[in-house]
Wavefront OBJ file of the C-alpha trace (Angstrom):
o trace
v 94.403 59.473 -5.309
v 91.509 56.869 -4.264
v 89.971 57.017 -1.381
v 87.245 53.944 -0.617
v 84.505 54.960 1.459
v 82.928 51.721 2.911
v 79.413 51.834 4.370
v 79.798 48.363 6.528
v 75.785 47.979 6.239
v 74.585 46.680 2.993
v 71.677 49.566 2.485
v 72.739 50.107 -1.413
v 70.663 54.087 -1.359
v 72.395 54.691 2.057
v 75.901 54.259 0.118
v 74.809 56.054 -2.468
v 74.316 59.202 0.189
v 77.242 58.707 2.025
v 79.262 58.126 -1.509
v 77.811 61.915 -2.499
v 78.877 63.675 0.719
v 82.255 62.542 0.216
v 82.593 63.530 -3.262
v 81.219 66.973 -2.119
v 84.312 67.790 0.113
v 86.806 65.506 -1.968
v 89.581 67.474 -3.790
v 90.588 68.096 -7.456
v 92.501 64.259 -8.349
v 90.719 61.952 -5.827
v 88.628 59.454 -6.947
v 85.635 58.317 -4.115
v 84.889 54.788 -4.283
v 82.094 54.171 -1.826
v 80.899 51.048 -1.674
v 79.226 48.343 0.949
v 80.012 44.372 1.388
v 77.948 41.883 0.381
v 77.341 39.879 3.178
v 75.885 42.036 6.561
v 73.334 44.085 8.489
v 71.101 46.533 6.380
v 71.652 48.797 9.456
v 74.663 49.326 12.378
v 71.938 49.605 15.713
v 73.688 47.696 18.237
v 76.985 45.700 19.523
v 75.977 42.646 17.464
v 74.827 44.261 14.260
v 78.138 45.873 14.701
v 80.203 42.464 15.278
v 78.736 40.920 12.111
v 79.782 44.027 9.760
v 83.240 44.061 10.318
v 84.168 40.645 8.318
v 82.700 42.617 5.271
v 83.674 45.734 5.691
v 87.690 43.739 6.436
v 87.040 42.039 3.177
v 86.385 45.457 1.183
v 89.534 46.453 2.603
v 91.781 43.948 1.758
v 90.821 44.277 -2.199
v 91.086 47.921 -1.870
v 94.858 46.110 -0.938
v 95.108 44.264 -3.916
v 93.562 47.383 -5.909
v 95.663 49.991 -5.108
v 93.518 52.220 -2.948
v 95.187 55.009 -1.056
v 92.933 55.348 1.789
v 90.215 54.351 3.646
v 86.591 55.952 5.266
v 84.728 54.108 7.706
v 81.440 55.133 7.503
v 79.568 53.922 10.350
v 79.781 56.008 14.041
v 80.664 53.006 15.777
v 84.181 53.131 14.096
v 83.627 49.522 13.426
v 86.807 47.456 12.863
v 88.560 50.053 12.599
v 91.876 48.424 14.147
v 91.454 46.339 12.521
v 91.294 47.901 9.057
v 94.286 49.839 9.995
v 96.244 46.622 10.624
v 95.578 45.523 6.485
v 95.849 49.056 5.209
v 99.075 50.790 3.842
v 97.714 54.054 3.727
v 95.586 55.886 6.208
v 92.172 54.735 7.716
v 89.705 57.549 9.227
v 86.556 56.294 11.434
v 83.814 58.847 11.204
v 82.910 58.956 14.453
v 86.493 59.854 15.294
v 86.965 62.107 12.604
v 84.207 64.228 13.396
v 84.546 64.485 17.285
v 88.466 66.047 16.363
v 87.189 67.956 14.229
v 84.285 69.874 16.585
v 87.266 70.266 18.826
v 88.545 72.631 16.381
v 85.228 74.299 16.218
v 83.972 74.723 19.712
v 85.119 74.166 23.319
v 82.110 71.547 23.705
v 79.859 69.410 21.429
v 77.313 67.042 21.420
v 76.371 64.479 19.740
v 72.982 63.294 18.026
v 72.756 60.117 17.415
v 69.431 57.574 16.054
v 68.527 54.996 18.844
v 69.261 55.449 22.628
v 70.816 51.474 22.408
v 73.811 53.233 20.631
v 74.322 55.708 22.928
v 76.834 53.722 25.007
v 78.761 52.523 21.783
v 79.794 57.016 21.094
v 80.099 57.207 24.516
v 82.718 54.810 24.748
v 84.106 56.133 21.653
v 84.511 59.946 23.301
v 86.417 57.803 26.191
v 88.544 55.662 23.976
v 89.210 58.797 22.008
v 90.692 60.961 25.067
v 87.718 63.473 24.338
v 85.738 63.421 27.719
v 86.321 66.914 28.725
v 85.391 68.144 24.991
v 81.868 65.925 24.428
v 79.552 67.247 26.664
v 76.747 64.861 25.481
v 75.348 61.556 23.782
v 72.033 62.079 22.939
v 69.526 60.353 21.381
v 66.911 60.978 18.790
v 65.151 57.499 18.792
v 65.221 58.027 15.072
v 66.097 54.400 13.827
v 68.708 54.152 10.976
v 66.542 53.505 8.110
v 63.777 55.459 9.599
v 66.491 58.342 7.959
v 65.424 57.592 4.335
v 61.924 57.675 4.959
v 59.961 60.868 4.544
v 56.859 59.797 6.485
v 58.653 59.751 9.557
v 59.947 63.146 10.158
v 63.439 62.153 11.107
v 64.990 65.389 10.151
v 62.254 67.557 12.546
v 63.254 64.909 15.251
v 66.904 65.292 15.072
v 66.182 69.330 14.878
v 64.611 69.289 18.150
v 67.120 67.348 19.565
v 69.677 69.391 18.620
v 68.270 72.563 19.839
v 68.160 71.104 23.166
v 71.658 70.135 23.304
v 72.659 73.562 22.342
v 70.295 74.849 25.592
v 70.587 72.102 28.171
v 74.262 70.704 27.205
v 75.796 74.824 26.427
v 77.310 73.287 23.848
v 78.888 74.629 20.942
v 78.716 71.944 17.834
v 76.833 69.241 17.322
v 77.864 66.213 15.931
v 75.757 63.857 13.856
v 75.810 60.137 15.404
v 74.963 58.485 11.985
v 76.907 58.159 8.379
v 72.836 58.053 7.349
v 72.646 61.703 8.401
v 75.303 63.280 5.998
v 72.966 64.983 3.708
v 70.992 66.397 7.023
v 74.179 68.451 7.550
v 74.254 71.963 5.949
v 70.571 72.484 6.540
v 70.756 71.682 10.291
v 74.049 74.414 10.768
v 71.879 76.707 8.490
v 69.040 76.328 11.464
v 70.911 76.061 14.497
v 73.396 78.663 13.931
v 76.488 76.615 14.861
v 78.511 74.353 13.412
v 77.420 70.809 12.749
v 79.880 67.929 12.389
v 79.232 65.206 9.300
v 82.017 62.298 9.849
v 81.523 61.535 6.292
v 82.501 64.557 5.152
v 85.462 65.322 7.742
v 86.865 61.697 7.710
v 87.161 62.223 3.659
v 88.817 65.354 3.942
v 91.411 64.203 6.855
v 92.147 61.092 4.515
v 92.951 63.375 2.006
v 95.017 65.998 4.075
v 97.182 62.608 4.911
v 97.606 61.569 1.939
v 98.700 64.958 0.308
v 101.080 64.873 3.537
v 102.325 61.613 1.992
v 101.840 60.072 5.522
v 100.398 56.638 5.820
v 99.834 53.705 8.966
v 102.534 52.416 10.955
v 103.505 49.088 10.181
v 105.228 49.082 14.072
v 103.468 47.596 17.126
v 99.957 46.908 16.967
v 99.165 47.951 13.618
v 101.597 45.522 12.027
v 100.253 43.751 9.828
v 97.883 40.500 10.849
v 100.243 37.584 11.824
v 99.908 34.151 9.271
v 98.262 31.633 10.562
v 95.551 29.209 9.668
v 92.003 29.881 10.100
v 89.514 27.041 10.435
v 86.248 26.406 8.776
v 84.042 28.690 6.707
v 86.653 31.532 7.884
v 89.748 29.889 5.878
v 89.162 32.187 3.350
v 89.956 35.399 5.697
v 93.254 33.914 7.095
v 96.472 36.440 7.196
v 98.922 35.475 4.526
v 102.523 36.191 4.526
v 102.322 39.431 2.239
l 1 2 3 4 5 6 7 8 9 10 11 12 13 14 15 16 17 18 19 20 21 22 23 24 25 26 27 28 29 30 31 32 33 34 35 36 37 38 39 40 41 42 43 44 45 46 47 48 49 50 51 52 53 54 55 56 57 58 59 60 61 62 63 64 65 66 67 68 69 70 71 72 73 74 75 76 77 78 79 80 81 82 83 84 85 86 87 88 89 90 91 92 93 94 95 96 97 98 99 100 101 102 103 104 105 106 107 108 109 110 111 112 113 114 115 116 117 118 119 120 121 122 123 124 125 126 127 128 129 130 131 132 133 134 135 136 137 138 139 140 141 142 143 144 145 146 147 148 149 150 151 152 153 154 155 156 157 158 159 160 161 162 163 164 165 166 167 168 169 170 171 172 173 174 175 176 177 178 179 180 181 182 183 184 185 186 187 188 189 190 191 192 193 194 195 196 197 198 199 200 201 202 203 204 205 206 207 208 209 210 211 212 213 214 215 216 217 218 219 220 221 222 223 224 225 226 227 228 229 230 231 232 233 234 235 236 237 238 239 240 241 242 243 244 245 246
C-alpha cells in the first residue's frame, strides 16, 4: 500500500517533518512517499501562494498515476487543489485541513483552530463552511507565527502557538484544537500533553483516513464531477499539463 504525501511548498526540511508524522501513524504494509514539486512557493501564506502550488502539487499526482500509488495526502491546510487531485486520482485523496476538522468532531463537540498568519484565517474559515462544519468550529485563530518562522528556534513559535491555544480553550469553550499548518505536525503530542485536550495534526489524521479507505478497498468516484479531466488541448507553456484520453 503507498500512500504519497505531497507538501505543495517546495521547503525540502518541512517535507521531511511532515514525511515523519505520517510514517508515525502509518500501518504495518504502507509505504509513505512524501515528497514536494519542483516548481512553487517555499511557503502556502495566502490565496496566490496557494494558486501557484497547485500545478505542482497536480503534477506529483499524476506520476503517482503512472506509478501506481494508492492514495494521496495533501499536506497544506488550505486543501489546495484538492478537486482537483481527486479528479486524476483512482484511489482516495485526503486534504489535511479536512481530515483533521472530521476528525475533532469525533473528539469534542467544538474545536478551534490555530493557525500561522491572520491573512489565512479566511482561507480555514471558508474551509469549516465548505466543509458543512460551522456549528462544530467554534474558531479561526491566529498565531501570527509565519510558516517558516516554524523551523526556526529563535522565534519561539511553539510558546506562541501555546498561548494561543490556551485562549481558545478559555475564550472559544472549546474542546480540541486543531493545528492550521502541515509545518506544525511535530508540535502535536507536546501541545495535547500541555493543554490537556486533544489536539488535531491533519498530517497525521489525513494518513490514517487514507489508509482506513484503502483497507476498506474504497476509492474516488469516477461519476459527476470527479470524472476524470476532459481531453482537450492546452496552449502555451501549459501543453504539457493537458488531459489525455486515459
Amino acid at each position: 500500500m503507498r500512500i504519497r504525501v505531497i507538501n505543495p511548498n517546495t521547503t525540502p526540511s518541512m517535507t521531511a517533518l511532515i514525511g515523519a508524522a505520517a510514517r508515525a501513524v502509518a500501518g504495518p504494509g504502507v509505504t509513505i512517499e512524501a515528497v514536494s514539486p519542483e516548481h512553487g512557493p517555499v511557503s502556502i501564506e495566502g490565496h496566490y501562494d496557494e494558486a501557484m502550488s497547485c500545478l505542482g502539487l497536480l503534477e506529483e499526482v499524476r506520476k503517482g498515476e503512472a506509478q501506481g500509488v494508492d492514495a494521496y495526502v495533501i499536506a497544506c491546510f488550505g486543501d489546495p487543489g484538492l478537486d482537483a487531485a481527486r479528479e486524476l486520482a483512482r484511489g482516495p485523496v485526503i486534504g489535511v485541513a479536512e481530515a483533521a476538522m472530521r476528525s475533532a468532531c469525533y473528539l469534542a463537540t467544538g474545536f478551534s483552530v490555530v493557525t500561522t498568519l491572520a491573512r489565512t484565517v479566511v482561507i480555514a474559515e471558508h474551509l469549516v463552511d465548505k466543509y458543512g462544519l460551522r456549528r462544530h468550529c467554534r474558531r479561526v485563530r491566529a498565531s501570527d507565527v509565519a510558516v517558516l518562522e516554524l523551523e526556526d528556534p529563535a522565534s519561539d513559535a511553539y510558546r506562541t502557538i501555546l498561548a494561543e491555544c490556551r485562549r481558545a480553550i478559555d475564550e472559544d469553550a472549546s474542546g480540541a484544537i486543531v493545528l492550521g499548518c502541515a509545518g506544525m505536525a511535530d508540535l502535536c503530542e507536546r501541545l495535547s500533553g500541555e493543554l490537556g485536550v486533544p489536539v488535531v495534526d491533519g498530517v497525521a489524521t489525513a494518513t490514517a483516513t487514507a489508509e482506513a479507505l484503502l483497507r476498506a478497498r474504497l476509492f474516488t468516484s469516477k461519476r459527476g464531477d470527479y470524472a476524470r479531466p476532459l481531453p482537450k488541448a492546452y496552449r502555451g507553456w501549459l501543453a504539457p499539463f493537458a488531459p489525455n484520453k486515459d
